[in-house]
VONUVO-25169 format. One line per field, with one value per residue (C-alpha): x, y, z; residue number from 1. Coordinates in Angstrom, 1 decimal, m for minus. Layout:
c1	(X,...) $
c2	(Y,...) $
c3	(Z,...) $
k	(NUM,...) $
//
This chain:
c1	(40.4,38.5,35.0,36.1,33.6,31.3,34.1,33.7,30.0,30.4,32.6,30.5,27.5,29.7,30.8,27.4,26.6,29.5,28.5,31.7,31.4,29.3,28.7,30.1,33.2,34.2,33.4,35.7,39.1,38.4,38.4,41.3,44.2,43.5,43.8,46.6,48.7,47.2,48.5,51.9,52.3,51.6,54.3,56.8,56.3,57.3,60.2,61.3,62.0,63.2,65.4,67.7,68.3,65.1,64.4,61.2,59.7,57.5,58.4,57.2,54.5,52.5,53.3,49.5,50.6,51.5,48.0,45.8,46.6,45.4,41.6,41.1,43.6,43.0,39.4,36.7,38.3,41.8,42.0,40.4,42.9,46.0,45.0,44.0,47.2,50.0,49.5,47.9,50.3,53.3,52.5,51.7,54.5,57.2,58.5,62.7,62.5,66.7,68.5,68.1,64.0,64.1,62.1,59.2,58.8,58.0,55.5,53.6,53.7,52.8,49.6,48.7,48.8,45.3,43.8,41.7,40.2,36.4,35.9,34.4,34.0,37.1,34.7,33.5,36.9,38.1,35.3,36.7,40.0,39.0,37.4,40.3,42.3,40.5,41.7,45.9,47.4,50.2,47.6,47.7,43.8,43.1,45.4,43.4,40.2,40.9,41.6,37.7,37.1,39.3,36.5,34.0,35.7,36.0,32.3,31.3,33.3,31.9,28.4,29.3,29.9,33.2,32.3,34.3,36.2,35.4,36.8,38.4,37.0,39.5,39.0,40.1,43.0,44.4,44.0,45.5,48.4,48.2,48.3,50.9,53.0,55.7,59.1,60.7,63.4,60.6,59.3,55.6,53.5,49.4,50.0,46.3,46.5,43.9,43.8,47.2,44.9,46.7,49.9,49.3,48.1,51.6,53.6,51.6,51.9,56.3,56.3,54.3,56.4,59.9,60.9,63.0,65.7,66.1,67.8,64.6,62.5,64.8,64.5,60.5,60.5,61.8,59.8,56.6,55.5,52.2,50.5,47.4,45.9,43.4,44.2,42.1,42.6,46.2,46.3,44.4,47.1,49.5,48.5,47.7,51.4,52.9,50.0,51.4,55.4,56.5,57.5,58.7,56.0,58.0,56.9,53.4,53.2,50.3,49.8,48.6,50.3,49.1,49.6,53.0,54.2,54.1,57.2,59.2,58.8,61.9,63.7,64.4,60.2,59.9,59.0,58.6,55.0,52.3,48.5,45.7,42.4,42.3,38.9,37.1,33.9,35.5,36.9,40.4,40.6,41.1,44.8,45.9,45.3,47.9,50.3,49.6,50.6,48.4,46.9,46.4,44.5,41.0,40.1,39.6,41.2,40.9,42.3,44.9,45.9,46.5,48.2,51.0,50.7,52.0,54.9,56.4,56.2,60.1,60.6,59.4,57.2,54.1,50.8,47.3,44.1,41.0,38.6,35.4,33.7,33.6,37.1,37.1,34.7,35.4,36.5,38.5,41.1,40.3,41.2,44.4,45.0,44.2,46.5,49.0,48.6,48.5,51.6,54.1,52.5,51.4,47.7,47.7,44.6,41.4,39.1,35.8,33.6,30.1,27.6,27.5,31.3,31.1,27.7,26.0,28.3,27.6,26.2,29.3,30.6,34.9,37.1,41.1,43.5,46.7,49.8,53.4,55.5,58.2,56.6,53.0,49.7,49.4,46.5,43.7,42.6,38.9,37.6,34.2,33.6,31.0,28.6,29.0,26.6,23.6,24.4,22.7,24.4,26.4,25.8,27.1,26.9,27.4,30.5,32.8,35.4,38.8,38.2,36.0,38.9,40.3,39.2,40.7,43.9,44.2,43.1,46.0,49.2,52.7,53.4,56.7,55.8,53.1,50.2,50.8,48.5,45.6,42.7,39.1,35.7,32.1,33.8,37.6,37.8,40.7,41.1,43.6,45.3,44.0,40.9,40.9,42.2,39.3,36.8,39.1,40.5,37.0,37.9,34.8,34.1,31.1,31.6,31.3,29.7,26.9,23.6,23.6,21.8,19.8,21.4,18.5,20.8,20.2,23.7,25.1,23.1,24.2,27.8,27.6,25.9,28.3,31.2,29.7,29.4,33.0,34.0,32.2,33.8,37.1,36.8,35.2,38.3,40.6,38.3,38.9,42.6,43.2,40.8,42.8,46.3,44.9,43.4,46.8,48.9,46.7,47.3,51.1,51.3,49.3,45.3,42.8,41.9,38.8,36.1,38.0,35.5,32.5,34.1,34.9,31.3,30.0,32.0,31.3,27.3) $
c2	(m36.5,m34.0,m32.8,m29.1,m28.0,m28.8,m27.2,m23.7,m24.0,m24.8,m21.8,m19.4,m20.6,m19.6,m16.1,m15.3,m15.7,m13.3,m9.8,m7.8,m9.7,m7.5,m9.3,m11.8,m9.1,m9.4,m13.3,m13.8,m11.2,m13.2,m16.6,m15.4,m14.5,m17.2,m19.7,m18.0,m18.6,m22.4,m23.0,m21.0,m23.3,m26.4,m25.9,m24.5,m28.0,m29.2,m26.9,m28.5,m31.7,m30.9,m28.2,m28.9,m25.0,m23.3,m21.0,m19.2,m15.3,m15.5,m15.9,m19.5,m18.0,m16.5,m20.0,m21.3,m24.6,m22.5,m21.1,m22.7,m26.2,m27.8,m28.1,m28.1,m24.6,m21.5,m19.4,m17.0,m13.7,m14.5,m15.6,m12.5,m10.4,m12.9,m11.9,m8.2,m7.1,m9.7,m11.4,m9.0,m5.5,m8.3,m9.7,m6.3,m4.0,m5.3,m8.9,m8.2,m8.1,m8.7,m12.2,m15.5,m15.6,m11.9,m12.5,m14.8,m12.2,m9.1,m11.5,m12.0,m8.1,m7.3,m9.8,m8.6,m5.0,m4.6,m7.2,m7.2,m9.2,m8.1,m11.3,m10.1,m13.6,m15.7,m18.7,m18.5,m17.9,m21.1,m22.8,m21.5,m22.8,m25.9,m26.6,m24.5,m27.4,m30.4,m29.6,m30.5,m28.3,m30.6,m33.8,m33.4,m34.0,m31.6,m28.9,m29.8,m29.4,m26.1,m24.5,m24.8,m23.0,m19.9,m20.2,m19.7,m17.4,m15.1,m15.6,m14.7,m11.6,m10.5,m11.1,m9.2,m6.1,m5.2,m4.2,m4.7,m7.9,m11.1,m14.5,m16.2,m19.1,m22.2,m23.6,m20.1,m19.8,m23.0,m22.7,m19.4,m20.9,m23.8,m21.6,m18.9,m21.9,m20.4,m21.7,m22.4,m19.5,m17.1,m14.9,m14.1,m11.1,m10.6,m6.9,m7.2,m10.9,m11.1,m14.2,m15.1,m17.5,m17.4,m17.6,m20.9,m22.3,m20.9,m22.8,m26.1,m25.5,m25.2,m28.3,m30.4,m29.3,m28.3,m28.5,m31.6,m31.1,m28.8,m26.2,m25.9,m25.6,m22.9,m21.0,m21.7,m19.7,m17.1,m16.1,m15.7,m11.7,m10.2,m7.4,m6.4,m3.7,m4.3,m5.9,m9.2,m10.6,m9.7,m11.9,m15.0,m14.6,m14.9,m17.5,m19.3,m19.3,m20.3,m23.5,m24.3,m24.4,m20.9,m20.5,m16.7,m15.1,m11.4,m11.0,m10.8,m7.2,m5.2,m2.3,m0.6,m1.1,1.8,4.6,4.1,6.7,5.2,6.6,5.3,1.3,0.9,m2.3,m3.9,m4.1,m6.1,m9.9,m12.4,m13.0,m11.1,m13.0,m11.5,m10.4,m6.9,m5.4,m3.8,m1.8,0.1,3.4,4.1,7.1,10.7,11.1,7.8,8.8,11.5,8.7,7.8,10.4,12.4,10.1,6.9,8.7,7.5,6.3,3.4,0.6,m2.0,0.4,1.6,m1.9,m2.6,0.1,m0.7,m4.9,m3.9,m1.2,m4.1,m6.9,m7.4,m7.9,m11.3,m11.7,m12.8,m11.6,m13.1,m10.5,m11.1,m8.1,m7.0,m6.5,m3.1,m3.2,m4.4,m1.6,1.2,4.8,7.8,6.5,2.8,3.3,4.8,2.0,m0.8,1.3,1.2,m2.9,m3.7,m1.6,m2.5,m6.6,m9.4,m9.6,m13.5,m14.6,m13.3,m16.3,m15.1,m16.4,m17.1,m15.7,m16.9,m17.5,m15.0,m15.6,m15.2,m12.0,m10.2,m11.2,m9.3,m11.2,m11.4,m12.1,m13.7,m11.3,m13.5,m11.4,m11.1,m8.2,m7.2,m7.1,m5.3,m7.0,m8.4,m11.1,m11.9,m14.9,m14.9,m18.7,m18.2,m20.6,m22.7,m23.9,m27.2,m29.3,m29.4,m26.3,m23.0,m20.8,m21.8,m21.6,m21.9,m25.8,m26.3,m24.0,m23.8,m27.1,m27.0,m30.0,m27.6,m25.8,m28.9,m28.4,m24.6,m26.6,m29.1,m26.3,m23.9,m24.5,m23.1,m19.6,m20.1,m20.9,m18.3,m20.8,m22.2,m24.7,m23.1,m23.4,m21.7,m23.4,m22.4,m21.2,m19.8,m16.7,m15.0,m11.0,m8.4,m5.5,m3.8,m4.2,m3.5,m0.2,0.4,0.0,2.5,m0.5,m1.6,m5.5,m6.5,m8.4,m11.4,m14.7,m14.9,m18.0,m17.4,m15.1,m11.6,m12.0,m8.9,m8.7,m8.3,m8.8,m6.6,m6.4,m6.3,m3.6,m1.8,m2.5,m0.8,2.3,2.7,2.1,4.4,7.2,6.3,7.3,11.1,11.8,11.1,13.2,15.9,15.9,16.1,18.9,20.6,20.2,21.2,24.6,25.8,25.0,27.4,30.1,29.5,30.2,33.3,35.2,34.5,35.9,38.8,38.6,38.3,35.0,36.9,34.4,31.7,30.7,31.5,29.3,26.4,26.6,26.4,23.2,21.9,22.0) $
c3	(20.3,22.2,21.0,20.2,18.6,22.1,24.3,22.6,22.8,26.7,26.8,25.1,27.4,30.6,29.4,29.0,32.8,33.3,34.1,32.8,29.2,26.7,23.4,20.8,20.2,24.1,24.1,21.3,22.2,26.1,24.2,21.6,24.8,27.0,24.3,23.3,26.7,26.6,22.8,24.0,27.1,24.7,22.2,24.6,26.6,23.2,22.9,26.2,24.5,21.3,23.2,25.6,26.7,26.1,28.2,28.6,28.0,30.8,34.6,36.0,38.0,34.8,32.8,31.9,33.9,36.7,37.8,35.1,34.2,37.7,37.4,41.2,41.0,42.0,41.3,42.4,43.4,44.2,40.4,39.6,41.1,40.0,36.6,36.6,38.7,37.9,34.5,32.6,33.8,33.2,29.6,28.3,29.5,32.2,29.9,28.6,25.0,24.9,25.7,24.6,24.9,24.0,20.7,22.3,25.1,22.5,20.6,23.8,24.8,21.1,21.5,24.6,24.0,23.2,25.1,28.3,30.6,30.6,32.9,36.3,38.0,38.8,39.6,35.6,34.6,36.3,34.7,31.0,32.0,32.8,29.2,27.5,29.3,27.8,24.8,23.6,20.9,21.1,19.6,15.9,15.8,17.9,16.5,13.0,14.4,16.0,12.1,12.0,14.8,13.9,11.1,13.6,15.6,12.5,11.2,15.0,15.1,11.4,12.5,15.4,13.1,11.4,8.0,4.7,6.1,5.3,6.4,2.8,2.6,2.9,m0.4,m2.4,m0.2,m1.0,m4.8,m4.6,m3.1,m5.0,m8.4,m7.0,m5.6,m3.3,m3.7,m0.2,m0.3,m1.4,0.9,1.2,2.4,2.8,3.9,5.2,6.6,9.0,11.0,8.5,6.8,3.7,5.6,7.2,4.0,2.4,5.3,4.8,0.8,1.1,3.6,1.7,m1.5,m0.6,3.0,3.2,6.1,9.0,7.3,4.8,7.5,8.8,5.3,5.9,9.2,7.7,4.5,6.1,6.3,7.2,8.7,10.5,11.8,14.3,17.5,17.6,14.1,14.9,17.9,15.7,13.4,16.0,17.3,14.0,13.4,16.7,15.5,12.2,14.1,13.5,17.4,17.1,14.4,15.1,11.9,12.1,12.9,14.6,12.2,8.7,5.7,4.4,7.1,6.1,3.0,m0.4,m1.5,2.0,1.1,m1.0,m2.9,0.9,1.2,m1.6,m1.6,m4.1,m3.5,m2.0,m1.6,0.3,0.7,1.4,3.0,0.5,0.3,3.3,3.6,5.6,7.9,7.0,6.0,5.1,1.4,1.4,2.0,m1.9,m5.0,m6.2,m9.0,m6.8,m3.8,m2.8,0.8,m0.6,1.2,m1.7,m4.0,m1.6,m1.1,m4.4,m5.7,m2.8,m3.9,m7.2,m5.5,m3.6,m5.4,m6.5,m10.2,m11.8,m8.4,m8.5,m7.0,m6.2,m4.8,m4.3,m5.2,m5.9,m9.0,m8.4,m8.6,m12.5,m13.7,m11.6,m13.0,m11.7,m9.6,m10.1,m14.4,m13.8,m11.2,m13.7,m15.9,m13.8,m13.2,m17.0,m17.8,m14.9,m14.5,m16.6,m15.3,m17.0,m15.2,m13.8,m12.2,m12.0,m8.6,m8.6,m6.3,m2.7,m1.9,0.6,1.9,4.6,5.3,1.2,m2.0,m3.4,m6.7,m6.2,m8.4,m8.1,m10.1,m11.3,m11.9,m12.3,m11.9,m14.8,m18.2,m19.2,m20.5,m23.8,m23.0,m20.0,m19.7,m17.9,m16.0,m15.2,m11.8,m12.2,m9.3,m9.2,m10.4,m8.5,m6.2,m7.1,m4.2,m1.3,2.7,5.9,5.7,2.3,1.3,m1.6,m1.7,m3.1,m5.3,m7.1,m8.8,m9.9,m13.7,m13.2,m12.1,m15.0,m17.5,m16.0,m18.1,m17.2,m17.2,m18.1,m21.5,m21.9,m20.5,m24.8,m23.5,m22.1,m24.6,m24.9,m23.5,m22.2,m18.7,m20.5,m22.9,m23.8,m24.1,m25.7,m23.8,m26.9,m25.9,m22.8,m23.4,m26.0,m23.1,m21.3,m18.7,m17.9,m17.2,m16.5,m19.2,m19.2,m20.3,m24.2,m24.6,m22.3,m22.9,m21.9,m18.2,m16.5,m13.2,m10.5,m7.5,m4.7,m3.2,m6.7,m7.4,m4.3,m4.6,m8.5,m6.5,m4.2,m6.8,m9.1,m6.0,m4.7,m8.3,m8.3,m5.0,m6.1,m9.5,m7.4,m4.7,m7.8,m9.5,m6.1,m5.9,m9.5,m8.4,m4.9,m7.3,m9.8,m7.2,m5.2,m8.4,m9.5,m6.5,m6.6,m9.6,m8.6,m9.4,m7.3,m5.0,m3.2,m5.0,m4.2,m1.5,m3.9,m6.5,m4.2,m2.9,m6.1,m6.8,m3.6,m4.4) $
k	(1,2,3,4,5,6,7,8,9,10,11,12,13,14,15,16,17,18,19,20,21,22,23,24,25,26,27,28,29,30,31,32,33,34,35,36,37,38,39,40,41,42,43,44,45,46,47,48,49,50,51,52,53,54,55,56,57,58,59,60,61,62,63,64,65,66,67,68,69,70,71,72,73,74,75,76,77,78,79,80,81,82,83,84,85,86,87,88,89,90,91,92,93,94,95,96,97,98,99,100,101,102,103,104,105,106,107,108,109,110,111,112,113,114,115,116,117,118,119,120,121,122,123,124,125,126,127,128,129,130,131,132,133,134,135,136,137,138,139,140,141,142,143,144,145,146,147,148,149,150,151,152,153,154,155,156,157,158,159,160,161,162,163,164,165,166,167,168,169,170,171,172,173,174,175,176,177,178,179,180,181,182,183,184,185,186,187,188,189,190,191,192,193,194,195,196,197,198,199,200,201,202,203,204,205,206,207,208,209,210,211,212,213,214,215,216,217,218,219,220,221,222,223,224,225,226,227,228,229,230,231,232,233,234,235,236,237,238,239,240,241,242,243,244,245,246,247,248,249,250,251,252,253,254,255,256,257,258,259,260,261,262,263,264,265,266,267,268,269,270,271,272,273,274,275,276,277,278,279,280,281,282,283,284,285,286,287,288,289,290,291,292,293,294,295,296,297,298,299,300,301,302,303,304,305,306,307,308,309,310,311,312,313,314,315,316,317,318,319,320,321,322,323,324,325,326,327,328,329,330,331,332,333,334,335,336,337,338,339,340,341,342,343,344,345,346,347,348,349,350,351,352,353,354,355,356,357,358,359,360,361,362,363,364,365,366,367,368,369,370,371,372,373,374,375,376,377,378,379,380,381,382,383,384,385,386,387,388,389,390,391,392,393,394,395,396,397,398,399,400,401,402,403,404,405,406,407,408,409,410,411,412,413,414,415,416,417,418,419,420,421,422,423,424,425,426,427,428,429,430,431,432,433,434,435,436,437,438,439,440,441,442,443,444,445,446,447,448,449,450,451,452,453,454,455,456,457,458,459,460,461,462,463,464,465,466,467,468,469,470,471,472,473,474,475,476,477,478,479,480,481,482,483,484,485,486,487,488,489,490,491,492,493,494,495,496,497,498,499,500,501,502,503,504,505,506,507,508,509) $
//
């Protein structure tokens, strides 16, 4: 096995030298396509084999073992200008998208849509290669190792500034799956899937569990959904799927789930199971709101997200999100959202995280929201996460671990029988719809059993603030809209609509 973890280091050491590459975002989208065409080259090497007709999307001269594979290939400025004026005007715009290798072709021309070469030395980029190439993404060890470094790739690109989106860690991925269990016919959606974390953990979930001939793995293929907006995670997710064997991810689309009108996704958008980790404490772009009806708009994108989750999730499908605590005491839009949730699903479980899980990127508390679509509320149950025993917070080098949420998984029960077995303890409690409602759908309810605690947590702190803000601007857009209605329908009818302006000043200050 090669030492992977030193290989990227060695990389990141020689894109620094290069002139043309301006910080970790540009080091990481270079790093991102060019293992992209070396992972692609890999398993369509594999293809060959287990294929006796495959035929390729890209011509043989832009195939990574055509101009990269050979250490002693080409380099300095001739690989320079191989790159800038044949691979990269090729892969983005002049591959066929129709015949037999039609499919591949528009998965590499969607990837490398947004993707440049900021490289300005072909000698460093033949260096890159060259350690790109020590690596095999056909040697099951190595293809292992490299699901840590999407982890690092992601952490480097956070660090490097993109608010409101933070990597999942692996261990609350898998015991989301784990919990949700996707059956091998169902199909599965994370509208906001990133780097398609959940996804691949979905795919290794129904092989372990279900996939048994070639014809499962078939029906595998083909019930794995996301979506994601921004170029680079886009690409990661990509090529996290062409990893875990899904050789044609066509759907794994480049886009927003939410610039597209609520009222357009019909019964043909709905899956069976949606899981995901939509960005929260960030706002979507002017507009995208208006997409929404009138009582679910906010910019958002949490909120947005969720209000969508619970439009296409098909009756009797079931839903995991992770959110904010924000999310489980908000008012204005979020209460009539959590109305919305508790009336049209059975919110059955809310597991309550600790502190730290997201750390070093916020001090946010999250939550996992359990629920299936079909029947309303009647009971939540709470599980409070406990630290395990001897940890006070968790870090880069010691993070959460699945086996953590073993005792969530023993204490679980069957939904098909109501969860009859699940039983109160110091981390479990057990609440009515009733009284929910009572607190006016304020779900943030403590832990019973332990002492009311002050809560002197900065971010926490912060997060409330900004909750609490988020809340005033979205009464006062609604005050506003309610105002120009009335105005509007007053000088319809005839009055006056002069001090309309005054009026809406007024409310404005």
């Amino acid at each position: 096995m090669s030492n992977v973890s030193g290989i990227i280091k060695s990389i990141q050491d020689i894109m620094r030298k290069d002139v043309g590459v301006d910080g970790d975002a540009q080091r990481i989208s270079q790093l991102v396509w060019m293992f992209f065409l070396k992972i692609f080259d890999d398993r369509e090497a594999e293809l060959e084999l287990l294929e006796d007709d495959y035929q390729s999307p890209l011509p043989d001269d832009l195939r990574w073992r055509a101009w990269a594979a050979d250490t002693e290939g080409v380099t300095g400025e001739t690989l320079a200008r191989f790159v800038n004026d044949s691979l990269f005007p090729t892969l983005k715009e002049k591959l066929p998208t129709h015949g037999p290798a039609g499919q591949r072709a528009q998965v590499v021309r969607t990837v490398f849509e947004d993707a440049y070469n900021y490289m300005k030395s072909g000698t460093l980029m033949r260096q890159v290669i060259n350690k790109i190439n020590e690596i095999d993404f056909n040697n099951t060890e190595d293809r292992h190792t490299f699901g840590s470094i999407y982890e690092q790739i992601l952490k480097d690109l956070q660090s490097a500034g993109n608010a409101g989106e933070f990597y999942t860690p692996r261990a609350v991925t898998r015991f989301i799956v784990n919990r949700v269990d996707p059956k091998l016919e169902e199909k599965v959606l994370d509208p906001a899937c990133g780097t398609g974390g959940f996804l691949a953990c979905t795919i290794d979930h129904k092989r372990e569990h279900y996939v048994k001939t070639s014809e499962d793995e078939e029906d595998l293929q083909a019930s794995i959904f996301g979506v994601e907006k921004k170029a680079l995670p886009h690409m990661l997710a990509t090529t996290n799927m062409i990893l875990h064997g899904i050789d044609t991810p066509t759907d794994i689309r480049h886009d927003n789930t939410l610039s597209r009108p609520y009222k357009d996704y019909g019964n043909k958008d709905r899956k069976a199971v949606i899981i995901t980790n939509p960005p929260f404490g960030g706002m979507e772009e002017d507009g995208i709101e208006n997409n929404f009806p009138a009582n679910l708009r906010t910019r958002e994108t949490a909120d947005l997200f969720m209000a969508l989750i619970i439009k296409l999730l098909k009756d009797k499908g079931r839903a995991a999100v992770v959110l904010p605590d924000g999310f489980l005491f908000g008012e204005g839009m979020k209460t009539r959202l959590k109305e919305k949730l508790l009336e049209e699903c059975n919110l059955h479980t809310i597991v309550r995280l600790p502190n730290g899980v997201f750390n070093p990127y916020t001090g946010i508390k999250t939550n996992l929201l359990f629920f299936t679509k079909g029947q309303p509320t009647e009971w939540i149950w709470y599980y409070e996460h406990p630290y395990p025993e001897g940890v006070k917070s968790y870090n880069k080098t010691k993070p959460m671990r699945f086996e953590e949420f073993q005792v969530e998984i023993d204490w679980w029960g069957d939904e098909a029988a109501g969860f009859a077995s699940r039983e109160q303890t110091e981390q479990a409690w057990q609440v009515s719809v009733d009284e929910i409602k009572d607190r006016n759908y304020n779900l943030d309810i403590k832990n019973p059993h332990v002492g009311e605690q002050v809560n002197h947590d900065p971010d926490e702190l912060l997060q409330q603030y900004q909750e609490q803000q988020q809340a005033i601007t979205d009464l006062r857009e609604q005050l506003k809209a309610s105002l120009h209605q009335a105005l509007n329908a007053t000088a319809r009818d005839g009055g006056s609509a002069e001090n309309a302006g005054a009026i809406f000043g007024e409310d404005q200050a």
